[in-house]
C-alpha positions, -999 to +999 in steps of 0.1 A: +442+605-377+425+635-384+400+640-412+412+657-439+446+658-435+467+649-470+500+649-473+500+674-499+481+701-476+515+689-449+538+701-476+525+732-490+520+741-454+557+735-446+565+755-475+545+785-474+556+787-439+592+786-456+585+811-478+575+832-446+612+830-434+601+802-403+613+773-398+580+742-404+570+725-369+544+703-361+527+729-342+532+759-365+517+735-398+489+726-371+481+759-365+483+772-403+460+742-415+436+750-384+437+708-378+455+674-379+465+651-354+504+658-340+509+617-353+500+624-388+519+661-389+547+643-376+548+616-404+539+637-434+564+664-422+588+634-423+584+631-457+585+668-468+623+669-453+629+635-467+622+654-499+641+684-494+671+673-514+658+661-542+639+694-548+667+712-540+687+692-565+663+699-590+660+736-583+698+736-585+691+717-620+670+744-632+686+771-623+724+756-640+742+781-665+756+759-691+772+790-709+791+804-680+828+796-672+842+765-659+856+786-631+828+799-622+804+771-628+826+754-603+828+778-574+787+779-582+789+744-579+809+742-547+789+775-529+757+749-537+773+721-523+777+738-494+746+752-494+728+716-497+754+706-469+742+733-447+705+728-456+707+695-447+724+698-418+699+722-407+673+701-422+689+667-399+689+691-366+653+706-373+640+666-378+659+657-347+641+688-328+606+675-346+616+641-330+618+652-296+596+674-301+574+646-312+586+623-286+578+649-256+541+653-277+536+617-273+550+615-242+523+639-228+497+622-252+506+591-230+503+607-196+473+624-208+459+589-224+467+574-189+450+604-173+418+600-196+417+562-187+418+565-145+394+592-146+373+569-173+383+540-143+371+566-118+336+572-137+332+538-144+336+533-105+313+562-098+288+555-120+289+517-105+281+532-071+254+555-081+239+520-103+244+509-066+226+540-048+199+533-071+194+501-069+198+508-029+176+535-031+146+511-053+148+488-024+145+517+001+115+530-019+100+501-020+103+491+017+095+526+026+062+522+001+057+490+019+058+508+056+034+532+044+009+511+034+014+492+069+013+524+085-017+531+068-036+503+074-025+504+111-035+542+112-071+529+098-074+497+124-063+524+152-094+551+138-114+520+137-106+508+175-111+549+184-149+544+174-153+516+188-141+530+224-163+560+212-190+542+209-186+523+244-175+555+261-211+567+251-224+532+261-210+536+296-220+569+298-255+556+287-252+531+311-238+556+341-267+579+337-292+547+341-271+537+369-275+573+387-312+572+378-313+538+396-295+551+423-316+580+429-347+560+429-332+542+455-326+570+473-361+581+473-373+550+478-354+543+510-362+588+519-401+574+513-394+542+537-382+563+563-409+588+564-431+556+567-417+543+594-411+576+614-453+581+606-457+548+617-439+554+653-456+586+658-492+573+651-483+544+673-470+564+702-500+582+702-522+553+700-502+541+729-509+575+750-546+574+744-549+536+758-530+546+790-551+580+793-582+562+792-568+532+817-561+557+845-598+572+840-611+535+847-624+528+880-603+516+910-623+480+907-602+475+875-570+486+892-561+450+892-567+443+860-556+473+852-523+469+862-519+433+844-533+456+811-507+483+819-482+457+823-493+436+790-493+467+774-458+475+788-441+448+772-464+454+739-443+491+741-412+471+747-425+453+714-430+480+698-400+499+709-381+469+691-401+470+664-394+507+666-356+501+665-356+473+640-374+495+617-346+525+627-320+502+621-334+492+590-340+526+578-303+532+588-288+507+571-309+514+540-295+548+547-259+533+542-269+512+517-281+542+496-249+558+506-228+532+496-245+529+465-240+569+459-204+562+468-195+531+444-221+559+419-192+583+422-166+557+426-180+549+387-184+582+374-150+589+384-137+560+371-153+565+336-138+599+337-104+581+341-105+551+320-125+567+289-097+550+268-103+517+281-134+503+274-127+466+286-117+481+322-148+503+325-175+475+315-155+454+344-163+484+368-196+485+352-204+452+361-193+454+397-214+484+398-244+464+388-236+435+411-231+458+439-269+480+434-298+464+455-319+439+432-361+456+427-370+422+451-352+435+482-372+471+474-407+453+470-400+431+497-390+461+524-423+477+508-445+444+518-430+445+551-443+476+561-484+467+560-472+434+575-463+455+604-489+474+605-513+446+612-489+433+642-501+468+653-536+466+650-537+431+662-521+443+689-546+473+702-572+451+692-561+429+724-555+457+744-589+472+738-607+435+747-591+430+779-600+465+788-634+459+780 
């Protein structure tokens, strides 16, 4: 019911829109009060045509001429009659319109009230699913929050680990250059060796060409021994000849050494270049590098073999030089 809404202000709206010359209906009464419900219109409406008659009857009261003639105080009577018939008539057929009209209002009220309550179904249902996408979506923030901070950590283990290999890239480099340096004081070690040994030879050959000058200038009385020197020092050249080789051959393979070493050198550097992101691999390949490199006893000991020869030598013309003699 609508606030307001007497049925008083229902009845002087019905009448004033009498007075008008229109017939009262629940829409025009709604529309000259500006408000009210159709239901409460209806019902006080009702009322002002349930009433009708009796204010009729006492307008008709009112308005009687006792002084006028029976005559015509009876055809007054009967046009009045006829006049309440008529009015109520009209009054019965504009209630039966209100009715249907009334009926249809509620009808549509209904339809509308049904309307109202499967889109309120509807709403209810939507809002249901979007509590549901919410809740769905909480979860998903929250396991997306928890992925980040995983991913986060991880991305911080991962910089960590990139150090690390950072810092043993720069160790093997470290250790590459050493490994070079090593390398190349091999190299000059065994370059020194050889120019040793080729000194050696030469000063020996010529050593060797003095002693057989100065045997053919001896006289023909030593031809004898002469020849038994010439022969001694024959094999002592065949002596020194293999001494002579075994020192070429070990100058060679100290050569091959050296270039073996330069090889597994590159063999590493290349390697490092390769495997700069894996630092366990490259300390493996470091290690066979270091395994593989000649140890500074084999150098010293090829370095103390050299004088040791050199004695052989002397000792050697020292004999020659006393059977000459």
């Amino acid at each position: 019911m609508a606030r307001g809404i007497t049925e008083s202000d229902v009845h002087t709206a019905a009448d004033a829109i009498v007075d008008a010359g229109e017939r009262p209906t629940v829409e025009r009464i709604r529309a000259h009060l500006g408000t009210g419900s159709p239901n409460t219109v209806t019902r006080w409406l009702e009322t002002w045509w349930q009433g009708l008659g009796q204010r009729l009857q006492a307008q008709q009261a009112s308005l009687a001429l006792p002084e006028a003639p029976e005559s015509v105080a009876k055809a007054a009577g009967a046009l009045w009659r006829l006049a309440l018939e008529h009015a109520q008539a009209h009054a019965k057929e504009a209630l039966e319109a209100e009715r249907v009209a009334l009926q249809e209002e509620q009808s549509k009220l209904q339809a509308e009230r049904e309307a109202f309550a499967i889109e309120a179904t509807a709403l209810r249902a939507k809002v249901e699913a979007a509590s549901q996408a919410e809740r769905v979506a909480a979860t998903q923030a929250t396991e997306l929050s928890r992925l980040i901070s995983q991913l986060e950590g991880q991305v911080a283990e991962l910089a960590q680990q990139r150090d690390v290999a950072r810092e043993q890239a720069a160790n093997a480099e470290t250790a590459r250059q050493a490994a070079d340096r090593r390398l190349q004081a091999l190299q000059d070690a065994a370059q020194a060796e050889r120019e040793t040994l080729a000194k050696h030879v030469q000063v020996t050959e010529d050593r060797a060409h003095a002693e057989v000058d100065r045997a053919r200038q001896q006289s023909r009385e030593l031809q004898s021994r002469l020849t038994a020197l010439q022969k001694e020092q024959a094999a002592a050249q065949k002596a020194q000849l293999v001494a002579l080789e075994q020192s070429n051959a070990k100058a060679m393979e100290a050569q091959r050494q050296a270039e073996i070493h330069q090889a597994k050198a590159e063999a590493l550097a290349e390697q490092l270049a390769q495997l700069r992101d894996l630092p366990a691999e490259l300390e493996s390949v470091l290690r066979q590098a270091k395994k593989a490199a000649p140890s500074p006893r084999k150098v010293a000991r090829r370095n103390v073999q050299a004088p040791q020869r050199k004695k052989v030598s002397a000792a050697t013309r020292k004999k020659a030089a006393a059977d000459l003699g």
